[in-house]
C-alpha positions as CSV (number, residue, x, y, z in Angstrom):
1,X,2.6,-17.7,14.8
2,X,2.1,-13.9,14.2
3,X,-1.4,-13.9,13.0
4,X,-2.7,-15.4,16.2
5,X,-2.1,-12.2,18.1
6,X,-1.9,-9.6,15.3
7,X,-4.9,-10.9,13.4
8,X,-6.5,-12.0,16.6
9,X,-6.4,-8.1,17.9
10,X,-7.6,-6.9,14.5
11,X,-10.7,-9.6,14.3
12,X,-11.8,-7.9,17.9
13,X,-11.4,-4.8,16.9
14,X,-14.2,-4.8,13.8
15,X,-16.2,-7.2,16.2
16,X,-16.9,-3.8,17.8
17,X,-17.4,-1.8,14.4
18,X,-19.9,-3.1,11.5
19,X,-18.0,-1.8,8.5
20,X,-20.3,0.9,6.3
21,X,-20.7,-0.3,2.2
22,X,-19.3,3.4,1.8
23,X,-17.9,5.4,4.3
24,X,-14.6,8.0,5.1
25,X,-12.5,5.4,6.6
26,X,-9.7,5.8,8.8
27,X,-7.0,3.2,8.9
28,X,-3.6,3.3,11.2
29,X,-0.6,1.2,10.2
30,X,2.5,0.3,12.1
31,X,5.5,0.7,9.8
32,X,8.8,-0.8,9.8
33,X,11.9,-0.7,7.5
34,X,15.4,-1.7,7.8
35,X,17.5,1.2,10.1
36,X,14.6,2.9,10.9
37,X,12.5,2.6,14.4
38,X,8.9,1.7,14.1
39,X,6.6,4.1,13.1
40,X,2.5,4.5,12.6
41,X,1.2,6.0,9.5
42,X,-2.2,7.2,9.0
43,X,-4.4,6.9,5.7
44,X,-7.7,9.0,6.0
45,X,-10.0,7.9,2.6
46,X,-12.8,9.0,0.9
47,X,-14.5,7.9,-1.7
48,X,-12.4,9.9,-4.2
49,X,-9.1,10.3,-2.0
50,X,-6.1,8.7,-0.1
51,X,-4.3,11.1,2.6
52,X,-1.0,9.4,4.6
53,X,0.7,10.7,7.0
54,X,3.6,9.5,9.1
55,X,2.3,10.2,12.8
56,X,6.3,10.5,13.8
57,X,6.7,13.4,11.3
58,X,5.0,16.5,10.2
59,X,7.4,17.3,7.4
60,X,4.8,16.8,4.7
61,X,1.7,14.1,3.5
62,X,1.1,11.9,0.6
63,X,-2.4,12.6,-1.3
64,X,-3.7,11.0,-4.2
65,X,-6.7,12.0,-6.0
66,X,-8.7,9.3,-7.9
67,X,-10.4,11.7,-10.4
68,X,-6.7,12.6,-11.4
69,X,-5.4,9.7,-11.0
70,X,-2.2,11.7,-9.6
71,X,-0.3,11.1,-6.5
72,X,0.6,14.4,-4.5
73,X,4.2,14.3,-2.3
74,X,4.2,17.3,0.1
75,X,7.4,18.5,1.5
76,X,7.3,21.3,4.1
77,X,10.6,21.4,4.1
78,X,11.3,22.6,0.5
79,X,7.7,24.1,0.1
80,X,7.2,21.9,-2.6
81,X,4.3,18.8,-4.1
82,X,6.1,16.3,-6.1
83,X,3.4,15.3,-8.6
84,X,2.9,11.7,-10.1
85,X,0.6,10.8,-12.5
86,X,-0.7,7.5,-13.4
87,X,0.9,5.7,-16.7
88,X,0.0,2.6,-18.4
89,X,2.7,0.0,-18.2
90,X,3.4,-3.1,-19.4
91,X,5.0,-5.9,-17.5
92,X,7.5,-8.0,-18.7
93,X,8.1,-11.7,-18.5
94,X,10.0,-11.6,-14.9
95,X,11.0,-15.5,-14.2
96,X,9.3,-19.0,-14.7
97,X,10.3,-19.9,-11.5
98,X,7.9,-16.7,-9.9
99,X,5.2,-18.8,-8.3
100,X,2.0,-16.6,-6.9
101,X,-0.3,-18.4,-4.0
102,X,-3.6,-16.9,-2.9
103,X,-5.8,-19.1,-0.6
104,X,-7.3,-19.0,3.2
105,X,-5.0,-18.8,6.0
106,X,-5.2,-21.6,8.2
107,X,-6.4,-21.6,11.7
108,X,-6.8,-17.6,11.3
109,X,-9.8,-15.6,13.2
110,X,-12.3,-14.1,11.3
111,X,-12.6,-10.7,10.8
112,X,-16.2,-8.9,10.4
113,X,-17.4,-12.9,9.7
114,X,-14.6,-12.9,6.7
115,X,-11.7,-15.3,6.1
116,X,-8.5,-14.4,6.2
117,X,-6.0,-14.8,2.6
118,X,-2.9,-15.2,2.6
119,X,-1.2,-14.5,-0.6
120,X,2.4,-14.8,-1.7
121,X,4.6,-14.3,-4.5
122,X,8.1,-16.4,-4.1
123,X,10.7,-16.8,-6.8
124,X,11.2,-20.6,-6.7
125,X,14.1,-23.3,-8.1
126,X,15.8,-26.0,-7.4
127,X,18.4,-24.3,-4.7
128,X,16.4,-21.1,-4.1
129,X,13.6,-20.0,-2.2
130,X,13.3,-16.7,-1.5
131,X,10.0,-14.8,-0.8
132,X,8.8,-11.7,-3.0
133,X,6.1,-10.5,-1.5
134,X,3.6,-11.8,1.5
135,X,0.3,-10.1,2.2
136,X,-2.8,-11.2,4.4
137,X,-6.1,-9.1,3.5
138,X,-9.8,-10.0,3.9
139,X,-11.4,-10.5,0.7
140,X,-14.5,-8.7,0.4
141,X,-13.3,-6.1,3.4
142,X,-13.9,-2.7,2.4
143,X,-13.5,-3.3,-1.3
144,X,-14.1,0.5,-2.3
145,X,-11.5,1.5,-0.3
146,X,-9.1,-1.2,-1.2
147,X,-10.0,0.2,-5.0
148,X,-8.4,2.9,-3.9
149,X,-5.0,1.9,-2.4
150,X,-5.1,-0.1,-5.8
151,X,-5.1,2.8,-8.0
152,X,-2.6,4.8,-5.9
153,X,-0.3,1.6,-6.0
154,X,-0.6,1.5,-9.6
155,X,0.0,4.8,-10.1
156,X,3.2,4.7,-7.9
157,X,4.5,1.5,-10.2
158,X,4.1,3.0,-13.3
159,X,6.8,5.7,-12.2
160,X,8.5,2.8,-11.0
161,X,8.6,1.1,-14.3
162,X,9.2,4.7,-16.4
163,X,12.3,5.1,-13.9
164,X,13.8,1.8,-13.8
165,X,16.7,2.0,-16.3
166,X,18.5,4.3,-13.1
167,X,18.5,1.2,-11.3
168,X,21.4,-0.6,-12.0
169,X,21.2,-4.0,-13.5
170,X,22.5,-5.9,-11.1
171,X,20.1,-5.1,-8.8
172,X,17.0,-5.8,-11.2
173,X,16.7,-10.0,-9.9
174,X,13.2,-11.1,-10.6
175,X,11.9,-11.0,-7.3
176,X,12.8,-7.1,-7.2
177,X,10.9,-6.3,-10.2
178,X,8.3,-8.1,-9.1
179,X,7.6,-6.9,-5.6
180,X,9.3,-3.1,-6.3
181,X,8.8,-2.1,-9.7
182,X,5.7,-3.9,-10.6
183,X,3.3,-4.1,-7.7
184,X,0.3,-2.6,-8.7
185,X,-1.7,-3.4,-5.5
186,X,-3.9,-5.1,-7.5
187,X,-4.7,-7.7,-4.8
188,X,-5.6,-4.6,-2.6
189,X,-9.2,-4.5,-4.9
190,X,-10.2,-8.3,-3.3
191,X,-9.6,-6.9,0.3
192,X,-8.3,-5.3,3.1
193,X,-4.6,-5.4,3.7
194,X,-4.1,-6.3,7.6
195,X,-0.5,-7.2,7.5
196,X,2.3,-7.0,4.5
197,X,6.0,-8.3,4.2
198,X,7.9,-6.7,1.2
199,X,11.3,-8.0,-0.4
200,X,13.3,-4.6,0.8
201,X,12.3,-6.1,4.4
202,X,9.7,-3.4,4.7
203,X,6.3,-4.5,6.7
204,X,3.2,-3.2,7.7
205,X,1.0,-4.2,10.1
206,X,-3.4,-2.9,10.5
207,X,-3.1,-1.3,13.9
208,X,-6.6,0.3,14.1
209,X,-9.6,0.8,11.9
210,X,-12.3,3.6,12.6
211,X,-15.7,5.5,11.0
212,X,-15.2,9.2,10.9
213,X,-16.0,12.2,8.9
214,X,-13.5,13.8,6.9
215,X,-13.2,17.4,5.9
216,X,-12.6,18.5,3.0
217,X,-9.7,20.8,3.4
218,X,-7.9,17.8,4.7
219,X,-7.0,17.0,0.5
220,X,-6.2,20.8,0.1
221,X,-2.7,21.2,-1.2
222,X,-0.7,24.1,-0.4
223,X,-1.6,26.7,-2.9
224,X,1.8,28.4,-2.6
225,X,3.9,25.4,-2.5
226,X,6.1,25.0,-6.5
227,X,5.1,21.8,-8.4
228,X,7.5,19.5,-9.3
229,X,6.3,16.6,-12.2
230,X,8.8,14.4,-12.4
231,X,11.4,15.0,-15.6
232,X,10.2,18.8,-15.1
233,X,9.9,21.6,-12.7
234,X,7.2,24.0,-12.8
């Protein structure tokens, strides 16, 4: 199975680190989506931000500040920060047959002395069976920090859920609006992600974890770049 060599490679890996209670973390991700090749993202954290940065591409960063509670989009190419801020939202009743799981995953290496979870959401019936969304994290892994990719994922849904009447119905199946619209990251706040399967067949895979100091002027936006909010341009 996959976890015995991914997970395996990431349980050595924080054999050799002994994870601070609150430090600027450093964490590389290998991405992959449908008709795109496989690419490694970086997120450098703090205590108050979230930078990402596709390592294949310079053409701009993500940054979300948790005092704000604001997600920043820079685009080099268009000298411009798209800027998202967090809104309460409500989610609907989805489907009956939406059935979450959230318990240890068998046979899995520890990592930093911590279990494994393995936690699904799959729209079940009689004739279907189709999963949602499939996650393994380490409860109790870096909790601040997986505070934070909560509250950036919650942020990013709420402009999912403000947007969604320009997605055509058709496309709005339960197990969409569950995994795309509403995600909140939620789950993120137990532990750390280490691998993640998403219902538009993106995935994401913990390539490498690391302790380092980050400056400051890494969460600098560019002061000369136009803001964009979203429904207005300013």
């Amino acid at each position: 199975m996959k976890y015995s060599t991914v997970t395996r490679t990431i349980a050595f890996m924080f054999l050799l680190q002994s994870p601070a209670a609150i430090a600027d973390i450093e964490l590389i991700y290998k991405e992959e989506e449908p008709g795109v090749d496989a690419y490694l993202s970086k997120f450098s954290i703090n205590d108050r931000y979230i930078r990402i940065d596709d390592l294949s591409d310079d053409s701009g960063f993500v940054i979300y500040d948790d005092h704000q509670r604001t997600v920043f989009s820079v685009s080099h190419y268009d000298r411009s920060v798209l800027v998202i801020k967090q809104d309460d939202f409500e989610v609907p009743e989805l489907s009956t047959k939406l059935v979450t799981t959230d318990k240890p995953l068998e046979g899995a290496p520890r990592i930093a002395g911590k279990v494994v979870n393995d936690y699904r959401v799959e729209l079940k019936s009689d004739n279907i069976e189709e999963m949602c969304t499939h996650i393994q994290y380490v409860p109790g892994l870096l909790e601040e920090t997986g505070d934070l990719l909560h509250a950036y994922t919650r942020t990013l849904a709420g402009n999912h859920a403000k947007t969604l009447d320009q997605v055509p119905a058709e496309y709005q199946t339960p197990c969409m609006l569950s995994d795309q619209v509403y995600f909140d990251g939620e789950i993120y706040s137990k532990g750390l992600p280490v691998m993640e399967w998403r219902s538009n067949g993106r995935k994401r895979y913990l390539q490498n974890y690391r302790e380092v100091k980050l400056e400051d002027k890494l969460f600098e936006l560019p002061a000369d770049y136009r803001r964009i909010s979203l429904g207005q341009g300013h």
